[in-house]
N, CA, C and O atoms as CSV, one atom per row, in Angstrom:
chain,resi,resn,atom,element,x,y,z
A,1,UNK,N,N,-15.582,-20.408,13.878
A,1,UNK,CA,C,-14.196,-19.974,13.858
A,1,UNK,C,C,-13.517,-20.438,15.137
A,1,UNK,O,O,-13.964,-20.319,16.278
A,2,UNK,N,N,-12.249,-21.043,14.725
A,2,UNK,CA,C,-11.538,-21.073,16.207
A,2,UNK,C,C,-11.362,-20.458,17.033
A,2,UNK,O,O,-10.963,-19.520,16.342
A,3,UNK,N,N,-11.275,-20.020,18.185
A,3,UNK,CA,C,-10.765,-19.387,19.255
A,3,UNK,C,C,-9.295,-19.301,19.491
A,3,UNK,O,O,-8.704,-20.377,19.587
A,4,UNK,N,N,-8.693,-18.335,19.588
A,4,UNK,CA,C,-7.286,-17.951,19.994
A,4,UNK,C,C,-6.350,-18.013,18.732
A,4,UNK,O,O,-5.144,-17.771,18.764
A,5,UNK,N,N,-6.871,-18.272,17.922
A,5,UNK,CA,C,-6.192,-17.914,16.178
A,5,UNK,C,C,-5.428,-16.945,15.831
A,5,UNK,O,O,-4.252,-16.858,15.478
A,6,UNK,N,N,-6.724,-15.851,16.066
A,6,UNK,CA,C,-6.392,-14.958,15.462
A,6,UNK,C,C,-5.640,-13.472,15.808
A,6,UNK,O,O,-5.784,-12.873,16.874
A,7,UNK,N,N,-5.018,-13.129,14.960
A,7,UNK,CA,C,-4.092,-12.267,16.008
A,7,UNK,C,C,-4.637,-10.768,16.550
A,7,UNK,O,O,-5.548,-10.111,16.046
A,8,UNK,N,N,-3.957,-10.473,17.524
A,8,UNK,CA,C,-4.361,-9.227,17.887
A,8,UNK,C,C,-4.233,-7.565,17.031
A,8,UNK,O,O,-3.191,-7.080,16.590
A,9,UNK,N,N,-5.260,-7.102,16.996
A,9,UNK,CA,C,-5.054,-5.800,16.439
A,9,UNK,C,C,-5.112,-4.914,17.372
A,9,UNK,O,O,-5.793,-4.964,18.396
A,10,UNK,N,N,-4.010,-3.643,16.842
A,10,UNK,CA,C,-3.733,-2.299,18.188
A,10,UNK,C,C,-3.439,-1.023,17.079
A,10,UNK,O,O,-3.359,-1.061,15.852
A,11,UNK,N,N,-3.346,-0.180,17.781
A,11,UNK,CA,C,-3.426,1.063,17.024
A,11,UNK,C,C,-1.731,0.785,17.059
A,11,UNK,O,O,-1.040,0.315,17.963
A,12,UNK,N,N,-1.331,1.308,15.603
A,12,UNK,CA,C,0.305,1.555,14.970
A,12,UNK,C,C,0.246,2.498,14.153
A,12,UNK,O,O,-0.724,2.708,13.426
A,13,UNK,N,N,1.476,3.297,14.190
A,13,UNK,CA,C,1.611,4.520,13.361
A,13,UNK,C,C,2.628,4.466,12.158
A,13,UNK,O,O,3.837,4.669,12.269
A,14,UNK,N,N,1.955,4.161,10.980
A,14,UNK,CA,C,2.698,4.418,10.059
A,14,UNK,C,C,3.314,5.798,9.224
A,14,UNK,O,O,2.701,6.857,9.087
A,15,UNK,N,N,4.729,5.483,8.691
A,15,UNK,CA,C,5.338,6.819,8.858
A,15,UNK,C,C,6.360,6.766,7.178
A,15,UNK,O,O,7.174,5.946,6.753
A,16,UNK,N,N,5.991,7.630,6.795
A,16,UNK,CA,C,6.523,7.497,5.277
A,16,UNK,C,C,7.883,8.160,5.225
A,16,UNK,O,O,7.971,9.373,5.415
A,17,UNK,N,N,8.948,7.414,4.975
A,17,UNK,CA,C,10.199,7.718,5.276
A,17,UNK,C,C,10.661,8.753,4.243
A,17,UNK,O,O,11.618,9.505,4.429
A,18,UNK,N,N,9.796,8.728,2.986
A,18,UNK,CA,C,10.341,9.500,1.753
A,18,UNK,C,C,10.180,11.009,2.093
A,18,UNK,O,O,11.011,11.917,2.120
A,19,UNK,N,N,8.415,10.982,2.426
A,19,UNK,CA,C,7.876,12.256,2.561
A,19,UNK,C,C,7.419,12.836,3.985
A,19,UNK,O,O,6.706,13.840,3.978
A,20,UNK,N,N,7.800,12.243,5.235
A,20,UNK,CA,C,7.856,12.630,6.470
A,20,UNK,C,C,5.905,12.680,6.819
A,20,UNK,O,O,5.272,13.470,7.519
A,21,UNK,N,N,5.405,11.444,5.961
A,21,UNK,CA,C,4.038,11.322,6.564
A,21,UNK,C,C,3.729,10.478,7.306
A,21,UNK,O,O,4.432,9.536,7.674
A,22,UNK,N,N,2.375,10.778,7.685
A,22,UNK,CA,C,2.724,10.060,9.466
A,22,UNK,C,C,0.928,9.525,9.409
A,22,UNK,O,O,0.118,10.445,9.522
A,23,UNK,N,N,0.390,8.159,9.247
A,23,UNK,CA,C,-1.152,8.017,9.799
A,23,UNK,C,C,-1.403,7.072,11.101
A,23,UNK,O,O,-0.488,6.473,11.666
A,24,UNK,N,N,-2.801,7.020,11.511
A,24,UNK,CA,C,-2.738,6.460,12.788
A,24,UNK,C,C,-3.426,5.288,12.613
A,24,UNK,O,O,-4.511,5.440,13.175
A,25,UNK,N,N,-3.351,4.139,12.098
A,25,UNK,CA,C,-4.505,2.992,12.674
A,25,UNK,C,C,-4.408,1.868,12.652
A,25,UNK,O,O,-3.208,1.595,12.616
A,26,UNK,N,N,-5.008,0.997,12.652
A,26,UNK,CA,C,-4.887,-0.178,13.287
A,26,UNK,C,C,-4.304,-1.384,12.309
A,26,UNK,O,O,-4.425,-1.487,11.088
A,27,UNK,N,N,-3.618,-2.281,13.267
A,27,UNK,CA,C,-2.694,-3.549,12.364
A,27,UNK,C,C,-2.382,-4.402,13.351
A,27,UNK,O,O,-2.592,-4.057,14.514
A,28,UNK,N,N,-1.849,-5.616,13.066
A,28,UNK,CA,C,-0.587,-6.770,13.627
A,28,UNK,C,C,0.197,-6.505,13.632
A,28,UNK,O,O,0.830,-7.237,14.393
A,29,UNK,N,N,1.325,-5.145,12.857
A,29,UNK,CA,C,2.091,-5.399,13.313
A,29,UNK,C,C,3.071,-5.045,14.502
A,29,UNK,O,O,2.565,-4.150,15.180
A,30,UNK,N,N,3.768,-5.272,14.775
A,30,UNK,CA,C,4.761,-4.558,15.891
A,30,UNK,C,C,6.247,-3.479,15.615
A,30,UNK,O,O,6.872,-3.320,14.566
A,31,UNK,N,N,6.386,-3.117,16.411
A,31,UNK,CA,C,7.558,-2.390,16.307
A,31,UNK,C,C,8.783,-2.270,17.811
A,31,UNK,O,O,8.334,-2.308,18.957
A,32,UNK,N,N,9.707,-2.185,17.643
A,32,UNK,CA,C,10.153,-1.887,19.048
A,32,UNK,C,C,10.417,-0.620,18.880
A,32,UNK,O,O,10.842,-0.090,19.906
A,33,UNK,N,N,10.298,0.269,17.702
A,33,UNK,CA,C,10.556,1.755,18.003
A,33,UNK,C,C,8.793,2.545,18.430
A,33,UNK,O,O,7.774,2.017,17.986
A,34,UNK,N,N,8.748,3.488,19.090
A,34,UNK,CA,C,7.450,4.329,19.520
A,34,UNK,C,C,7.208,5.297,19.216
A,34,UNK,O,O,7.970,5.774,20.057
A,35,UNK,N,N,6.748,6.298,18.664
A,35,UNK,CA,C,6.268,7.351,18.492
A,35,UNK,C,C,4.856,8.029,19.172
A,35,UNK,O,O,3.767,7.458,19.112
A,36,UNK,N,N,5.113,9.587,19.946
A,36,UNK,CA,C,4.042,10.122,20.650
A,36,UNK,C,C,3.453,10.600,19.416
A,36,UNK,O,O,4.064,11.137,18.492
A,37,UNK,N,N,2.060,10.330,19.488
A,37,UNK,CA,C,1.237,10.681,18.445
A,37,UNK,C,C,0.307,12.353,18.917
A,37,UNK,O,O,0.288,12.793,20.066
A,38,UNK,N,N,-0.291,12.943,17.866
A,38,UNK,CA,C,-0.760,13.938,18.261
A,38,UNK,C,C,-2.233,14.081,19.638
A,38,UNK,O,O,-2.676,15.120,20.127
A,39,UNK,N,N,-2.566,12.964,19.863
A,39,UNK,CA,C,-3.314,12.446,20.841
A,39,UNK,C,C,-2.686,12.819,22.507
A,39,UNK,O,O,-3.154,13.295,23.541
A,40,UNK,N,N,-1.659,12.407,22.147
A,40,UNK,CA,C,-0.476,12.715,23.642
A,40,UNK,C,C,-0.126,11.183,24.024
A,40,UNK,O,O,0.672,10.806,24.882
A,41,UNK,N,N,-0.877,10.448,23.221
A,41,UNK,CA,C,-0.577,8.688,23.284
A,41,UNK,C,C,0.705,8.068,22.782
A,41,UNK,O,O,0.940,8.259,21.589
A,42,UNK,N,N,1.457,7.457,23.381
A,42,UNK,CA,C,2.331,6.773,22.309
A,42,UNK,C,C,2.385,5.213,21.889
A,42,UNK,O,O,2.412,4.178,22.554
A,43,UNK,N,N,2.388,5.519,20.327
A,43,UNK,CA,C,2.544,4.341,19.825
A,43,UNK,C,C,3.568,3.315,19.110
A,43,UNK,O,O,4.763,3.572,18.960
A,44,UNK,N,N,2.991,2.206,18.721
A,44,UNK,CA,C,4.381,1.868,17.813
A,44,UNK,C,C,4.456,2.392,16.752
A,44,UNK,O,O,3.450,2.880,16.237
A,45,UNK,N,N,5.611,2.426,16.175
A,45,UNK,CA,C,6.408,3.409,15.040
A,45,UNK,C,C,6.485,1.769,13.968
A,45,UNK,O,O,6.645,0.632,14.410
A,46,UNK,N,N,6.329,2.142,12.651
A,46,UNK,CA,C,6.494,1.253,11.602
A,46,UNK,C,C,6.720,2.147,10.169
A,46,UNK,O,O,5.866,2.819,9.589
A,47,UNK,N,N,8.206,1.932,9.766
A,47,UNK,CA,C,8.520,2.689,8.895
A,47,UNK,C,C,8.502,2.099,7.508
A,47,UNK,O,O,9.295,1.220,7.170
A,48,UNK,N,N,7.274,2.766,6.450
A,48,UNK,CA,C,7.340,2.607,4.827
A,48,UNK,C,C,8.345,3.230,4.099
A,48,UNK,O,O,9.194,3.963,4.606
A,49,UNK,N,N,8.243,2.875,2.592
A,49,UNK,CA,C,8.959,3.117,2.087
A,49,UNK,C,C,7.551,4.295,0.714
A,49,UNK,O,O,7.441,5.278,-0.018
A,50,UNK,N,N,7.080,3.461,1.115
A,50,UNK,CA,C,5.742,4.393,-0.236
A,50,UNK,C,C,4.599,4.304,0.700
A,50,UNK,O,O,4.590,3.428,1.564
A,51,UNK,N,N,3.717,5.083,0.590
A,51,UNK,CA,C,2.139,5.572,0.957
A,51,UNK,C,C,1.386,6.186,-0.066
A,51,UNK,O,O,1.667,6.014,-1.253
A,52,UNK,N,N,0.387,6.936,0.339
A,52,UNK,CA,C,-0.197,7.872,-1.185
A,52,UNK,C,C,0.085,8.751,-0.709
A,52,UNK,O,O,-1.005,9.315,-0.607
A,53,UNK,N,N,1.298,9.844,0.023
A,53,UNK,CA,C,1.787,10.773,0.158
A,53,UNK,C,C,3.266,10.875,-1.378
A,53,UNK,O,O,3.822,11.804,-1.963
A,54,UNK,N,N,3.315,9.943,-1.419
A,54,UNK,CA,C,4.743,9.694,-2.083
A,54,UNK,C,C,4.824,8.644,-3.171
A,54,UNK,O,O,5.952,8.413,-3.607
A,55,UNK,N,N,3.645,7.869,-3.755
A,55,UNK,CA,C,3.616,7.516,-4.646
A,55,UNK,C,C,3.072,7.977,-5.987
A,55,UNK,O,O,1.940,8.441,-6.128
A,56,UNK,N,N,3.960,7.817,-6.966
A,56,UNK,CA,C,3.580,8.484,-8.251
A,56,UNK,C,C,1.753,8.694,-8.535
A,56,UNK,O,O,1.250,9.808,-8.680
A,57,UNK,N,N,1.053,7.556,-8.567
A,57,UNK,CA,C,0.149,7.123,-8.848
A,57,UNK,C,C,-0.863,8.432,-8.329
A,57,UNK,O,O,-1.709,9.091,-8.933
A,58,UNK,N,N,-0.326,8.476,-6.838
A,58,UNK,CA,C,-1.467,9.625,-6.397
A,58,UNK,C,C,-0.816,11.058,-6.303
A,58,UNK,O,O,-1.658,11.906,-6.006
A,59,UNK,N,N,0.092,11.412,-6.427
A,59,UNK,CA,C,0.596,12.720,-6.241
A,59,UNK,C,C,0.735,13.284,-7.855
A,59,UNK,O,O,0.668,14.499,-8.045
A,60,UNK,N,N,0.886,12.572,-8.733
A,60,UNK,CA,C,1.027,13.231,-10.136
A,60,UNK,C,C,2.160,13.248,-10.552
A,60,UNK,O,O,2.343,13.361,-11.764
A,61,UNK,N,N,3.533,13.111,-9.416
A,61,UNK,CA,C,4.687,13.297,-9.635
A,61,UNK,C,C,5.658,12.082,-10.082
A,61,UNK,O,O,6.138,11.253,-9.309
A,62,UNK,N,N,5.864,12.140,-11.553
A,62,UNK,CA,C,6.539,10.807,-11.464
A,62,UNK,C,C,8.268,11.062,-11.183
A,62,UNK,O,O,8.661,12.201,-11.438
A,63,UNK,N,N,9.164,10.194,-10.742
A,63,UNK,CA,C,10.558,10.156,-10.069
A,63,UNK,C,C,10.858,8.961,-11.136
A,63,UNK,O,O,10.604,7.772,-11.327
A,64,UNK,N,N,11.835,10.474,-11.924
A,64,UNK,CA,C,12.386,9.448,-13.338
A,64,UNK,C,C,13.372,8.589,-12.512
A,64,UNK,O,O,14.028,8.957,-11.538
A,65,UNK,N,N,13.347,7.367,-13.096
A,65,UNK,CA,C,14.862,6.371,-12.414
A,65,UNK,C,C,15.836,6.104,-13.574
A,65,UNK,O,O,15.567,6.352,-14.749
A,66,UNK,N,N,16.677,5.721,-13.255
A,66,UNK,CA,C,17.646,5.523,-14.381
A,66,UNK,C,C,18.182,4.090,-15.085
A,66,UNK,O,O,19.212,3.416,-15.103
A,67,UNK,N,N,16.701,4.053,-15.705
A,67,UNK,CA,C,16.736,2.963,-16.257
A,67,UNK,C,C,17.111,2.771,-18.147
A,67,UNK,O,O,16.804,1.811,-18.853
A,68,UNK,N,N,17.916,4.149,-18.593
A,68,UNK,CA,C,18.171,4.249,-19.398
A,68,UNK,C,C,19.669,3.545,-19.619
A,68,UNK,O,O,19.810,2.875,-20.642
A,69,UNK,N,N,20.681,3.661,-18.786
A,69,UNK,CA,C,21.622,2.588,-19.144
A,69,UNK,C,C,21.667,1.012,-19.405
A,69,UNK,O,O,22.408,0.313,-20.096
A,70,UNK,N,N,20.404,0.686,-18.442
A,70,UNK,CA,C,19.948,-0.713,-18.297
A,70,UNK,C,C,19.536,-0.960,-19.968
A,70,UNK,O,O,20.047,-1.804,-20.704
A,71,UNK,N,N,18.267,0.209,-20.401
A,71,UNK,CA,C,17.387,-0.770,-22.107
A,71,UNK,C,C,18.755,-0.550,-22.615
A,71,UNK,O,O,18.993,-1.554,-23.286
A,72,UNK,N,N,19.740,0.204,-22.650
A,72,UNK,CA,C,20.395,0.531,-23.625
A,72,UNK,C,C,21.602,-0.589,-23.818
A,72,UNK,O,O,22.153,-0.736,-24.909
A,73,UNK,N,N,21.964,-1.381,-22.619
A,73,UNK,CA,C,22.875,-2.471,-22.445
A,73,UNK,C,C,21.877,-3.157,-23.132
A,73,UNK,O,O,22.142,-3.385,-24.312
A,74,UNK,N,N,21.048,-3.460,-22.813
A,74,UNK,CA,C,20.069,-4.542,-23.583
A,74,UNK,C,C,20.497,-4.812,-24.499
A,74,UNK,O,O,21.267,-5.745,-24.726
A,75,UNK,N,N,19.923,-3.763,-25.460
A,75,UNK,CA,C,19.750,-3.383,-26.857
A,75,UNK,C,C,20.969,-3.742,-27.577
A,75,UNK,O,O,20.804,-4.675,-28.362
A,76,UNK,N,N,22.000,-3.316,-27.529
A,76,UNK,CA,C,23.518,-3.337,-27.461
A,76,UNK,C,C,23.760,-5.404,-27.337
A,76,UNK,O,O,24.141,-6.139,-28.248
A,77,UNK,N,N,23.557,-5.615,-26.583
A,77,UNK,CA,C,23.681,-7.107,-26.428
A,77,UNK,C,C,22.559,-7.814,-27.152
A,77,UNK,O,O,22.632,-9.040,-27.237
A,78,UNK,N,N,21.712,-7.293,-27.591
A,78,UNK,CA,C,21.028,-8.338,-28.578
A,78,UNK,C,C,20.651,-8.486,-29.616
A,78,UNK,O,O,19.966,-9.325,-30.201
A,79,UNK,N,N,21.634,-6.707,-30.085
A,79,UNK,CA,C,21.728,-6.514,-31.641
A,79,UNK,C,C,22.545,-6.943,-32.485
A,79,UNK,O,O,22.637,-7.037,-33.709
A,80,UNK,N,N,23.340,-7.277,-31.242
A,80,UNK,CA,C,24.774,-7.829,-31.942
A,80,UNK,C,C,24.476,-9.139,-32.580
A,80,UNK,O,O,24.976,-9.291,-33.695
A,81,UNK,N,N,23.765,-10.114,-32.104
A,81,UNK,CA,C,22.880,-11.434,-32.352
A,81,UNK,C,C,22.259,-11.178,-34.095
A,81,UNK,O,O,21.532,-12.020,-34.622
């Protein structure tokens, strides 16, 4: 393997914007925002949008969307055909 390739890994705190969850570990990436972690350490802050705090899949909870006007334009436009 080459030398100096590969990038550095550091502890980052990811933080689930939906459901106010928060884990601690390691990645590439960066952040310029920080967060003090329960350690008394602070780290970089990197904000999601889904985790398994807040995704259907693992919580049980599904978040109907409103994709009922969308089939229904469909339908409407290609019955007419």
């Amino acid at each position: 393997m080459k030398a100096g390739i590969h990038p550095e890994y550091r502890e980052v705190v990811f933080q689930d914007v939906t459901s106010d969850f928060q884990f601690l570990t390691r990645s590439t990436l960066g952040s310029k925002e920080s967060v003090k972690w329960e350690d008394g350490n602070e780290y970089p802050l990197i904000k999601i949008d889904i985790s398994s705090a807040s995704h259907p899949f693992y919580t049980g909870k599904h978040k109907i969307m409103d994709t009922g006007g969308r089939v229904d334009k469909f339908r409407k436009r290609y019955a007419q055909k």
